[in-house]
N, C-alpha and C positions, 0 to 999 in steps of 0.2 A: 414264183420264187419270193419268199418273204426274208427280209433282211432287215435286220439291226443293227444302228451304226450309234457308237456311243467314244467319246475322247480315248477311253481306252483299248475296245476292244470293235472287233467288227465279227458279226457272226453270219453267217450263211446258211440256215438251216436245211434247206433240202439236200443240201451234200455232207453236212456235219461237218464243214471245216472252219475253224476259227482260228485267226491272224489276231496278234495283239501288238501293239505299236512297242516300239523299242524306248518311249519317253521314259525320263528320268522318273523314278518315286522317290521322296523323302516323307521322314515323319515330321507332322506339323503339328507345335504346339505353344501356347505360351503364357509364361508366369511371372510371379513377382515374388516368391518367395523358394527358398531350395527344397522348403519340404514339401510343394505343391506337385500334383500330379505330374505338370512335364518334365520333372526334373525324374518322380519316386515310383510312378508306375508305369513301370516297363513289365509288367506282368499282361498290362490291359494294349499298350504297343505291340507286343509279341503275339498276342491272340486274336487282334486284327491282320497282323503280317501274316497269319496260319490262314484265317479265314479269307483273306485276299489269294491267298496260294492255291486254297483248296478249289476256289470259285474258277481259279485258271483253268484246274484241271478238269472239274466237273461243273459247268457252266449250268446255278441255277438263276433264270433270269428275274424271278421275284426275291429272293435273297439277296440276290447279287446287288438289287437294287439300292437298300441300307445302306447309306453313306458310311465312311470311315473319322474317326475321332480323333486318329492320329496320323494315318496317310495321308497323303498328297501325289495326285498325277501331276509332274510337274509339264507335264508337254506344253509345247512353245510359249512357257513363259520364263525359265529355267535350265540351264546347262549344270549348278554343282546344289550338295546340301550346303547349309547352313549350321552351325550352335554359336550362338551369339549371348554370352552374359554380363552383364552388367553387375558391379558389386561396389559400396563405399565403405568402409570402414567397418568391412568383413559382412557387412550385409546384401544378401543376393535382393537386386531392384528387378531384375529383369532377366528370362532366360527363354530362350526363343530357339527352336528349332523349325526349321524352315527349308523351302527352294529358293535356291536365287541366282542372280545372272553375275556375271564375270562382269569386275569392271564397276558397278555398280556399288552404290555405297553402302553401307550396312549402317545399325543405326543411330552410332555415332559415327562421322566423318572424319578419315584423319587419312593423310597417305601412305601415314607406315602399314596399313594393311591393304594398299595395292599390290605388291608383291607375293603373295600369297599363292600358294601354286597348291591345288586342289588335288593334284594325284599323290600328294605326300600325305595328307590326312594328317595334321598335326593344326598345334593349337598355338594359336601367338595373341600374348596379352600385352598390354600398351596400356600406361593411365593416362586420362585424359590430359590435354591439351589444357593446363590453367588452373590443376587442379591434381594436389597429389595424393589423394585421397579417392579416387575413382577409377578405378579397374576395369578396362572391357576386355573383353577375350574372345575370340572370333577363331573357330574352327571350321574349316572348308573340306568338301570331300566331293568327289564324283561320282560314286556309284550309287544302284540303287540301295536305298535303306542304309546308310552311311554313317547317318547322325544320329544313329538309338540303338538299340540291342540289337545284336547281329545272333541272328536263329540259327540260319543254316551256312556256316560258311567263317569265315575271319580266320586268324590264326591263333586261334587255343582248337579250334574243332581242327587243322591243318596239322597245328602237333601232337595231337592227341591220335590221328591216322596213322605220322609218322614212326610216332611211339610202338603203337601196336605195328606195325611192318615192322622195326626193327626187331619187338622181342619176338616176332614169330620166326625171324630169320636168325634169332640166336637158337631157340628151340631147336629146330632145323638143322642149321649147324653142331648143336649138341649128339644128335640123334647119329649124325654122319661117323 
C-alpha cells in the first residue's frame, strides 16, 4: 500500500480514495503599490483557484506538485482571510492579502479593529493613532477564497440563478 501524505491532501492509491482536509485557503499576496499585481491581477488568482480545483478532482501528482503564487493552505496556522491596506495621503503603502488568526494583531496595532467579526465580511478603516493622514483598512472573512475574486459562488453568480428561476417561472406561467 503506498501512501502520500501532504498538508493538504492524503491519498491512498491502491483503493483510489482521496480525503482532503477541511483547512481554511486564502489568497496571499503583497504590494506597495494599487496598480501592482495583488491588488490588478485576478486574472492570474482565478486560474490558480481553477488549477487548484481541477487537481481536486483529477489528482495529478507531478503537476500538483507546482507551488501556488497566490493561494495559501492556511491549516493550523489560521482560522479567517485577511486584506489589510495601508494608504497616506491617497497613496496605497501597503496591501496584503493573507491567513490570519483571530485575536491577533494585524499590521498596525490599534484595538478598534478587535471587534471585528469575520462572518460579516466587511471592511473597517480607522487612521492611524497620531496621525491623520494614514489610513488602514482591514477586511476579515472566513471562508475559503474570501479575500480575491470569487469564481464559483458569492452573490452576483446567486442572483444571477435567481434571475433565470424567476423568468423561466414567468415563461411557465405565461404558457399556463
Amino acid at each position: 500500500m503506498m501512501c502520500l501524505i501532504r498538508s493538504w491532501i492524503i491519498c491512498v492509491f491502491c483503493f483510489g480514495l482521496i480525503l482532503y482536509s477541511d483547512a481554511l485557503w486564502c489568497y496571499q499576496c503583497g504590494d506597495s503599490s494599487i496598480e501592482a499585481p495583488c491588488v490588478t491581477d485576478t486574472a492570474g488568482m482565478e486560474a490558480e483557484y481553477i488549477r487548484r480545483n481541477a487537481s481536486l478532482k483529477n489528482p495529478k501528482p507531478d503537476e500538483d506538485e507546482a507551488p501556488y503564487k497566490y493561494l495559501k493552505d492556511c491549516l493550523n496556522t489560521s482560522d479567517i482571510c485577511v486584506i489589510e491596506r495601508i494608504e497616506e495621503q491617497g497613496q496605497t503603502h501597503a496591501y496584503i492579502r493573507d491567513c490570519h488568526t483571530t485575536g491577533k494583531s494585524y499590521s498596525i496595532q490599534d484595538h478598534r479593529f478587535d471587534d471585528l467579526d469575520s462572518s460579516l465580511n466587511h471592511t473597517t478603516c480607522i487612521y492611524e493613532r497620531g496621525s491623520s493622514k494614514r489610513l488602514v483598512c482591514v477586511t476579515i472573512c472566513d471562508t475559503d477564497f474570501c479575500n480575491g475574486p470569487q469564481i464559483d459562488g458569492g452573490s452576483i453568480l446567486q442572483i444571477q440563478i435567481w434571475l433565470n428561476v424567476l423568468c423561466a417561472a414567468v415563461v411557465i406561467l405565461r404558457q399556463i
